[in-house]
N, C-alpha and C positions, 0 to 999 in steps of 0.2 A: 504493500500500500504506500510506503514512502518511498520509496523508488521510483511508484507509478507519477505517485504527484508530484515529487521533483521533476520528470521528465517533461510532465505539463506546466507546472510552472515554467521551465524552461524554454519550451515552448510557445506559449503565448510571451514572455520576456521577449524572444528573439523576432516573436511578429511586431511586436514597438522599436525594435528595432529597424525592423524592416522598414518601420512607417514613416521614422526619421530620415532612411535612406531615402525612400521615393519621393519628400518631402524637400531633400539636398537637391538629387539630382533634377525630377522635373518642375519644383518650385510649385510646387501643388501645397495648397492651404494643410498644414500639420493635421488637422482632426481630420480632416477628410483625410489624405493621405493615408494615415492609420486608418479610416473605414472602408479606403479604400484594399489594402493590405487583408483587412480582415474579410473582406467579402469575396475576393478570390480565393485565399485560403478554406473558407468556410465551402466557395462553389466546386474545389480540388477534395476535399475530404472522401467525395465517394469513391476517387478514384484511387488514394491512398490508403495505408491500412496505419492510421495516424490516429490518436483520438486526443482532443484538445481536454476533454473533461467536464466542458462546457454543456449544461444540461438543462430543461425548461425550468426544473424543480430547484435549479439551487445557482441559476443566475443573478435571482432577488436577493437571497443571502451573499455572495459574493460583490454584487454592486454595492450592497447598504453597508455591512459590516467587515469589507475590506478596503474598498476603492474610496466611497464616500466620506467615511472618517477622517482619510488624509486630506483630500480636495478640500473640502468643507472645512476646515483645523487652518490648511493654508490660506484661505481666501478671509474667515475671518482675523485670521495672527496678521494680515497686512490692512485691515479697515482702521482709518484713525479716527481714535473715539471721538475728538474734540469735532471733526466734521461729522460723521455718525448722529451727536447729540445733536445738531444742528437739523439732520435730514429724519429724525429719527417717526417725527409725526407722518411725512408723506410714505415713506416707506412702512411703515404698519398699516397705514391707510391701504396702500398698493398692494400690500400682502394679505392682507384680511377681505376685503370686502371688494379687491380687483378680484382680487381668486374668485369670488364666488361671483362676481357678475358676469366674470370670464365663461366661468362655468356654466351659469343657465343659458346666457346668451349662445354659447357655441353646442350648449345641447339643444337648442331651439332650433338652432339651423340646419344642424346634422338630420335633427329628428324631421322638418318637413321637405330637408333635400333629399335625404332616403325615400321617404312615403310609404312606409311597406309596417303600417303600425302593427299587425300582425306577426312576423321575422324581425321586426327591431323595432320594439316598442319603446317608450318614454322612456324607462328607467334605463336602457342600453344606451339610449343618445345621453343620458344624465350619468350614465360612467365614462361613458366615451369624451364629457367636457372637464369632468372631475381629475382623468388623468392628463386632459392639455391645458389645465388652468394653468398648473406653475409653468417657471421659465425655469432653465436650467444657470445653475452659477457658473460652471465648470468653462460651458462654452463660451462667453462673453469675456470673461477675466484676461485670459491671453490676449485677445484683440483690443481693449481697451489699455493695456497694458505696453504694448507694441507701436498705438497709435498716440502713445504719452497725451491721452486723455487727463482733464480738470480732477484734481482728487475729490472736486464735488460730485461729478457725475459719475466718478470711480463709484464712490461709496454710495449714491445712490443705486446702481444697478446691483450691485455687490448685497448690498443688505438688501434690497426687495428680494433678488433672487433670493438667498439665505432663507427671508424667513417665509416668502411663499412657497419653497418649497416643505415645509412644516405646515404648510393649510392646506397644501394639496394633498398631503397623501392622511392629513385625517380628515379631510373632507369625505376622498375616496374609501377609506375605511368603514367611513357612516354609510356610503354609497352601495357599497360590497354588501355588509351586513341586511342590509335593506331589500336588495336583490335576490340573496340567497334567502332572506327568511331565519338569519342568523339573529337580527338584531334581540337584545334580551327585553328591552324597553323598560329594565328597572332604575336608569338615568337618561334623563335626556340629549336631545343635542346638544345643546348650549352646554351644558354639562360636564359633557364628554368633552370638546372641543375645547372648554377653559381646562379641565385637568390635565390633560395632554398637550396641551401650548405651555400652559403656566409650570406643571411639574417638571420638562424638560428645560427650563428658563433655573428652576431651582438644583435640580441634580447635575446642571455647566455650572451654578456659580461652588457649588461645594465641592466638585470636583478641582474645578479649576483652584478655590483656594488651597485645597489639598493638595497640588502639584506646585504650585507657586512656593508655598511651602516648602514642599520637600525641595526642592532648588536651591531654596535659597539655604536651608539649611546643611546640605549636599556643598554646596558653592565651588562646584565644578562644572564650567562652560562646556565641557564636551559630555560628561553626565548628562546633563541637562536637555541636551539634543534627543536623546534616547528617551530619557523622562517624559518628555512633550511628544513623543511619538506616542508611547504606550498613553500619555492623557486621552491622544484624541481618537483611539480605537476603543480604552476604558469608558470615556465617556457615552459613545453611543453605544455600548455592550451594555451598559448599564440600564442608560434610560430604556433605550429598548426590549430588552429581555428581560432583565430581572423587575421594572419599576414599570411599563408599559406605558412610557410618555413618549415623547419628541424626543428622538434621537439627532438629528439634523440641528433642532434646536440646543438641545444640549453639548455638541458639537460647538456648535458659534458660538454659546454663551461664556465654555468650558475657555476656549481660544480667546476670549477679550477680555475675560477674568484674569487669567494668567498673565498677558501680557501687560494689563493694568496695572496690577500688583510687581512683577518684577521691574517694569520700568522706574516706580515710585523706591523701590528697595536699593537695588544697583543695576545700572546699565551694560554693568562689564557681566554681569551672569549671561544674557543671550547672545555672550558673542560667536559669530558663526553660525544660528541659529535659523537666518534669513535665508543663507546659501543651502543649509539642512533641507529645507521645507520649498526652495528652489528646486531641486533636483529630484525630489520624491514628488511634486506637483506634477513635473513634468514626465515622469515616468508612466504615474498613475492616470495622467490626464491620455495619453498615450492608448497605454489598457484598455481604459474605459472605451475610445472610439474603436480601437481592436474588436474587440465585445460586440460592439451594437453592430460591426459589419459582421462579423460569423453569424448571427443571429437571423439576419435576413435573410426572407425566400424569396427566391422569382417568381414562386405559385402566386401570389397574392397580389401580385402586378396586373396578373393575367386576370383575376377573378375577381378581384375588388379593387380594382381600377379608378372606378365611379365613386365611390367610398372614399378613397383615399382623396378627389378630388374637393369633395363635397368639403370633407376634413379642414383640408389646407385653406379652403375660401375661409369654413367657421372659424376655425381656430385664430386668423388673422383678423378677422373683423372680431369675434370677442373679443379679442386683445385691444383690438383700437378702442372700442367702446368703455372698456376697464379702463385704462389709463386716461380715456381724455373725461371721465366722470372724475376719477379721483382726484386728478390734476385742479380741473372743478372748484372739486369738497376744498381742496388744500391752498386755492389760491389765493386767501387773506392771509397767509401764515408770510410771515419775512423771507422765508425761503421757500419759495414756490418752483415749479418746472414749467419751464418755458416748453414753447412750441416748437422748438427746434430739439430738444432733447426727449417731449413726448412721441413724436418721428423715432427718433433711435430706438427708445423703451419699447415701441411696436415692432418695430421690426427687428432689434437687437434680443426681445424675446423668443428666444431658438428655446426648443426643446428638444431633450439629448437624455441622460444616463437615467432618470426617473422615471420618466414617459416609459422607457424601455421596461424598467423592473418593475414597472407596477402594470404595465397590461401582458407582459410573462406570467402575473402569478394572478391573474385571473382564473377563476375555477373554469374549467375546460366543458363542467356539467350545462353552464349557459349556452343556451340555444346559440345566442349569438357571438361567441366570445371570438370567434375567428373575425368577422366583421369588425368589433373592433380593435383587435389586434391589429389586421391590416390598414384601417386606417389612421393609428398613431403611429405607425411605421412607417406612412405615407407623409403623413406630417414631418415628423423628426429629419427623414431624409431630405425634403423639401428645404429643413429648416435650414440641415450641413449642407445641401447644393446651390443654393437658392441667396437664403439671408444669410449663411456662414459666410460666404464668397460676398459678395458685395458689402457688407455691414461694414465693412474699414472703410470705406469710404464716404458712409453717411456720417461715421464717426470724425472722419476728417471735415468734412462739410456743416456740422451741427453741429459737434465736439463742444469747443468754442465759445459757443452762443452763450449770453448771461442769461442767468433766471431773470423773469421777471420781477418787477417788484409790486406792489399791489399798489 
């Protein structure tokens, strides 16, 4: 058994590498490159006797509590609070209550561009927007990062991603249960939704002061690297498994805890720390688009086509509709979003590694679940061929722009 898995890990290792190459030599966008690496590889498999290890049943565990821990750890250890505290009402806004208007709105559309209320009824199009509400962090960071983007509109995108994606998937969760007939109905929504936001908001700050701690009291800069590894895999092992909140939340919260606290203590503890979480970003970020190409079938091009199209219209226009409401709600606040960076937030919301792990571990028992498999697959793809590729340069074009003031 470890022999088997080192050979896989090795394996998928050596396709991130590959994705770096194809990435060097034909100047192809890095996440695609990597998807595109993995989607050959994935369409070679029948013809080798190779096995990646990669499996429907335990992709969603390998995304959340391997890949996502690091990504999500890194993106928050670079948000700086004092902008953060500044942006923090639009981005809750954006995260809470885009999510869900994301949601109904692209399950509205889904549900009367399909027409087939009998084979995909309401509650299929209300899963099928539950898992495109969030935006993905993973995919936007390196291009705003590249295009030396405002740290305002850094942490803007950065923390909305962050914490919609913590509304997305206990939205979906409420969604799921609701479908199957699971729900227990002895809490409600409301409920459920503040214990699971707010417990994982609680299980990052005790974490995190727990590791800041032991840091400091360790006070070894190269310790410390390993320490904040194992933080931000502990962290989401915890909230999610043992305490059953927001592991993602928990994740971001665990990550500005930490670095809150060590920055105040001494600044010579994280040195190195930056380059640390530099190179495992990128490895991980790597994987991840590896992943979601072996994952994709050609079936589903051919057979839900129309689906997938229908998809990429709702999913874009609920996104519009989300952000230019909240923008809206938030525009008497000091620091509002201008209309040039509402632009980016729509179309710089790609969806990528969530999307992916939350319509894999949909039960297979629903009628419909291929339907919407294929068309958040349809999405996602759209999002790395489509808005991955051109998004640098709405960034470079908008980037820029001042918020307005009220």
């Amino acid at each position: 058994m470890i022999i088997t898995t080192t050979g896989q890990i090795l394996l998928l290792s050596g396709l991130t590498i590959a994705g770096l190459l194809v990435n060097r030599v034909v100047k192809l966008e890095l996440t695609l490159s990597c998807a595109l690496v993995g989607l050959l590889t994935g369409l070679s498999l029948g013809f080798v006797n190779i096995d990646t290890g990669i499996r429907h049943y335990n992709l969603q565990d390998l995304v959340f509590f391997v890949i996502l821990p690091v990504l999500i750890f890194e993106a928050a250890w670079h948000l700086k609070l004092h902008i953060l505290k500044r942006w923090i009402i639009p981005i809750l806004v954006l995260a809470i209550f885009g999510v869900l208007i994301s949601c109904i709105v692209s399950a509205g559309l889904i549900y009367l561009g399909i027409g087939h209320s009998v084979g995909f009824p309401w509650i299929a199009a209300l899963l099928t927007g539950a898992i495109l509400a969030a935006t993905d962090p993973v995919a936007v960071i390196s291009q705003l990062q590249a295009n030396d983007a405002p740290d305002d509109l850094t942490t803007l995108f950065e923390g909305e991603s962050l914490f919609n994606d913590a509304t997305g998937i206990v939205l979906f969760t409420i969604v799921v249960g609701f479908a199957t007939q699971t729900w227990s109905g002895e809490e409600s929504y409301v409920i459920y939704f503040a214990s699971v936001f707010f417990g994982g908001i609680v299980i990052g700050v005790l974490l995190g002061l727990l590791a800041a701690a032991v840091c400091a009291f360790i006070a070894n800069p190269v310790a410390n690297k390993f320490i904040l590894v194992i933080t931000a895999f502990a962290s989401f092992y915890c909230a999610e498994h043992l305490f059953h909140v927001s592991g993602i939340l928990a994740v971001t919260i665990a990550a500005l805890t930490t670095r809150f606290v060590l920055d105040k203590a001494d600044a010579a503890l994280m040195e190195g720390v930056a380059e640390t979480w530099a190179w495992l970003g990128l490895f991980f970020n790597c994987l991840l688009f590896v992943l979601m190409g072996l994952v994709v079938t050609l079936n589903m091009f051919a057979e839900r086509w129309l689906a997938m199209l229908i998809a990429i219209g709702a999913s874009l226009t609920a996104r519009a509709v989300a952000v230019t409401f909240c923008s809206f709600v938030t525009k008497p606040l000091p620091n509002n979003i201008s209309v040039g960076w509402q632009i980016l937030l729509v179309w710089g919301g790609l969806r990528g590694a969530i999307a992916i792990a939350l319509v894999l571990s949909l039960p297979t028992s629903l009628p419909y679940w291929w339907t919407i498999q294929s068309a958040v697959f349809g999405v996602v793809i759209f999002s790395m061929l489509v808005q991955g590729t051109s998004n640098s340069k709405l960034i470079q074009k908008y980037g820029h722009s001042e918020t307005s003031q009220p």
